[in-house]
N, C-alpha and C positions, 0 to 999 in steps of 0.2 A: 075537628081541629086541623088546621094547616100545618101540619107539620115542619116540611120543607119550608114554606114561609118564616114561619117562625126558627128555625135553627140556624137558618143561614142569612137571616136579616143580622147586618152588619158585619157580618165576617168575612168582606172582603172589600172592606178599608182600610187602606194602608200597603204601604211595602217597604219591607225593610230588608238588605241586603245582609246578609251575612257571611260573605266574601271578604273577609279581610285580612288575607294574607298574599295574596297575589299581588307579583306587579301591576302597575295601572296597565300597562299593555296588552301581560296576558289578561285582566283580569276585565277588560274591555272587550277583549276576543272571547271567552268563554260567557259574559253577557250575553252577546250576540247568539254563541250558540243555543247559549237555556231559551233565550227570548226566539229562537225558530222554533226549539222544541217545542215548546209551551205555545205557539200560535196553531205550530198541526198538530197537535193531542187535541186542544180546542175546537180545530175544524173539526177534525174526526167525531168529535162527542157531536156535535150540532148537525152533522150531513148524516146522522141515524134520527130520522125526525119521529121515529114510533118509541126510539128512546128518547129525545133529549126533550121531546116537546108536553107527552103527556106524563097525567100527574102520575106517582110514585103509588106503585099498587102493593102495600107491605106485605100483604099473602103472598101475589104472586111475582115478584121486582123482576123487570127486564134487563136479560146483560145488553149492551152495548154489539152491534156485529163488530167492530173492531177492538175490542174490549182489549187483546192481549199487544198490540200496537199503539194503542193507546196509554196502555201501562207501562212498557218500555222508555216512551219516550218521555212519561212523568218519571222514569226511577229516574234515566239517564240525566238529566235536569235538576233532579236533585242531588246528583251525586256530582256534578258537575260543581253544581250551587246550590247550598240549599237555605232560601230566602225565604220569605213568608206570601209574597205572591205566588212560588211553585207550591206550595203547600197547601196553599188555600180552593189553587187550580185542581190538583189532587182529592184533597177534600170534597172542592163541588163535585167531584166526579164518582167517589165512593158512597157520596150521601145519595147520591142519582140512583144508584144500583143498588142502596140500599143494602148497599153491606157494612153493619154497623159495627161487625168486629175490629174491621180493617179502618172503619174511622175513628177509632178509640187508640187504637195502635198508633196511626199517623198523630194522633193530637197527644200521646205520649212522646210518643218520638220528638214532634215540634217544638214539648213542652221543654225537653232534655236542650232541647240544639240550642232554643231562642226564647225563654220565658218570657222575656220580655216583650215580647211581641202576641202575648198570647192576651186576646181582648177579654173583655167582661161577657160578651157571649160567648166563645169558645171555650172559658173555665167553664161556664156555667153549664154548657153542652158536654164540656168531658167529666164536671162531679155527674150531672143525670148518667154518663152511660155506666161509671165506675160504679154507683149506687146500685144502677140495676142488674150489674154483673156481680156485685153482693160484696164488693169491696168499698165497705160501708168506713174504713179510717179514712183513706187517700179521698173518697167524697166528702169527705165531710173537711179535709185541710181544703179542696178546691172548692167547694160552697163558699168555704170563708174568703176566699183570693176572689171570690165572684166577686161579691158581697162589697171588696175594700174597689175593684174594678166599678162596679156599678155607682158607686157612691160619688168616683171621680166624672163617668160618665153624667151623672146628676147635675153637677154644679154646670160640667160642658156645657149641658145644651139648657139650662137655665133659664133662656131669655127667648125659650120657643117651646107654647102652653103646652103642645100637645106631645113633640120629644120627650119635654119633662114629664109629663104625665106617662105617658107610655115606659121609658126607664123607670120612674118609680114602681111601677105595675113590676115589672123584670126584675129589680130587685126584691119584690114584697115574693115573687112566685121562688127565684131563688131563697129565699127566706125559709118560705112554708114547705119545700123540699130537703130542706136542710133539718127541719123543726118534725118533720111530717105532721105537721098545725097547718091548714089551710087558711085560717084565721086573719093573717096578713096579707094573704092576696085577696080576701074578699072584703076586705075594709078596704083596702087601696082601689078595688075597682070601684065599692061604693064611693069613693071620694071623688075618684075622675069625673064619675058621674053628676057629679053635685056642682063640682066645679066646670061641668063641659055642658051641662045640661042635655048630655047625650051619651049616648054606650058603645064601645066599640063593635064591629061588627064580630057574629062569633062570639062573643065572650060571654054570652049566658052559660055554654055547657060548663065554664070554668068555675063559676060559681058552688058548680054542682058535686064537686072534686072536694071530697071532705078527707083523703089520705093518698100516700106518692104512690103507692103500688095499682088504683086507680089511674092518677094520670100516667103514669108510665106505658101501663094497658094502652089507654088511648096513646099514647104518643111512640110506639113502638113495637105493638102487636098489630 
């Protein structure tokens, strides 16, 4: 299972500013600055190409060679500003390394600062991580914030076969993690099926997933 593919599809569409107490002057001027920050933290992750290129090895995760330079200049950026583009930059960067405590943290944090900006995949990323750190109330109130997330996503993208299909699948898997019933994501994949007359690729071992302590194995060990 793709992991990294699948967690971080979609989560970084969008940017919403949450700067809103600053003059326009200064608050124009400390743009500028998050938006340097934020372009050499980036260089940085990309110019380690044994980190940034290959896939995520969960046994063994590579830090970064600029790892603590790189963090600096995401804190300073969000202390600066802290938007949902610097946070989602941060995030690609913690999910890269594979440090899943610190991505549960920042999407707490994020959750506190700017809920509003938190999509139907990022709930659904921070009920899985809160679940399997056995903080089974708070996953189960963000399962349901998924859920109402997804549902909006559905009507979205509506009038395009295969979005739709594929959010309804995200919904049905947030569903059967919520339920620990696998039941709805393998009726939703048979349905795609029926209706695409084709399977996605990957998604037979999904099928195979009959409780969450399963997929979570797969998707975190």
């Amino acid at each position: 299972m793709n992991a990294k593919l699948f967690l971080m599809v979609g989560c970084m569409a969008g940017i919403v500013s949450a700067c809103m107490h600053e003059k326009s002057d200064d608050k124009s001027d400390i743009q500028q600055i998050v938006r340097g920050l934020m372009l050499e933290a980036d260089s940085l992750m990309q110019s380690d190409s044994l980190f940034w290129n290959k896939p995520i090895d969960k046994s063994h995760p590579r830090v970064c060679i600029h790892d603590s330079l790189i963090r600096q200049k995401l804190d300073s950026a969000l202390a600066l500003c802290p938007d949902k583009q610097t946070y989602l930059l941060k995030y690609r960067y913690l999910f890269q390394s594979w440090h899943l405590e610190e991505v549960l943290d920042l999407l707490r944090e994020m959750d506190v600062r700017m809920s509003d900006s938190m999509s139907s995949e990022l709930l659904h990323l921070k009920a899985m991580l809160e679940d399997y750190r056995g903080d089974t109330l708070t996953a189960r109130k963000d399962f349901l914030r998924a859920d109402s997330a997804y549902t909006i996503k559905i009507q979205q993208v509506a009038q395009d076969s295969l979005m739709y299909g594929f959010a309804r699948i995200e919904k049905a898997l947030n569903l059967s993690l919520m339920q620990n019933d696998f039941r709805p994501l393998r009726e939703e994949i048979a349905f795609y099926e029926r209706v695409h007359s084709s399977s996605i690729n990957g998604i037979e071992q999904w099928k195979q997933i009959s409780d969450k302590a399963t997929y979570y194995r797969k998707m975190f060990e």
